[in-house]
Residue, then its C-alpha position, 0 to 999 in steps of 0.5 A: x705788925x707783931x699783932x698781927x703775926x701773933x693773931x695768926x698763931x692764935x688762929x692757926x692754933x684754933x683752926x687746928x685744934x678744931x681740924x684735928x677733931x673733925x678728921x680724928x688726928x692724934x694733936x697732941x700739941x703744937x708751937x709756931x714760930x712765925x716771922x714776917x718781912x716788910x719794907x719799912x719804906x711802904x711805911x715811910x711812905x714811899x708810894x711804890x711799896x706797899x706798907x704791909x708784910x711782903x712775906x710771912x714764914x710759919x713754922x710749926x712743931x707738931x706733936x702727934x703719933x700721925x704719918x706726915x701725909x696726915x700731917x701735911x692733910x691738917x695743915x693743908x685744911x687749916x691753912x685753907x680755913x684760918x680767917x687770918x691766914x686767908x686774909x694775907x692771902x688775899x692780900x698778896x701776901x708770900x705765905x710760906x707754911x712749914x709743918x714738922x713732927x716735933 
C-alpha cells in the first residue's frame, strides 16, 4: 500500500513538471505528503469491504512565484492527466488534493 502512494507522489511529481513547461508555470519545487486510509478488514477478507484505499488525501507545497489561480490550474491539469491518480479514480477512490504556496 505505501508503494502505491509512493508511485502517486512520483507521478504526481512527474505530471507537474511536465505541466508546468506546457502552461509556462514558475515551479520552482514541489514536496507531497500523501496518506491513504483502508479498512484492514477487506484484507482480512470480509467480503462487504473492499481490500483497496478508501481514501487518499494529497498534500502538496508548491513552490512558485505564481497567483493560486495559476496554482489551482496546475493541479487541476495534472490531477486529470497522472495515470496513477486516474486509476484510483477510477477505482472509486476519495481522492482529495490539497495544493499550497510553500
Amino acid at each position: 500500500m505505501s508503494l502505491v502512494l509512493s508511485a502517486l507522489a512520483g507521478c504526481e511529481n512527474i505530471v507537474a513538471n511536465l505541466v508546468a513547461k506546457e502552461i509556462n508555470f514558475d515551479l520552482q519545487g514541489i514536496e507531497f505528503d500523501i496518506r491513504g486510509e483502508f479498512d484492514p478488514r477487506g484484507l482480512m477478507g470480509d467480503p462487504n469491504v473492499r481490500p483497496y484505499f478508501e481514501k487518499v488525501t494529497i498534500h502538496a507545497k508548491v513552490k512558485t512565484s505564481e497567483s493560486e489561480d495559476r496554482l489551482k490550474e496546475l493541479q487541476e491539469i495534472t490531477d486529470s492527466r497522472c495515470p496513477v491518480y486516474t486509476t484510483l479514480k477510477a477505482a472509486g477512490v476519495e481522492l482529495e488534493s490539497n495544493w499550497v504556496k510553500a
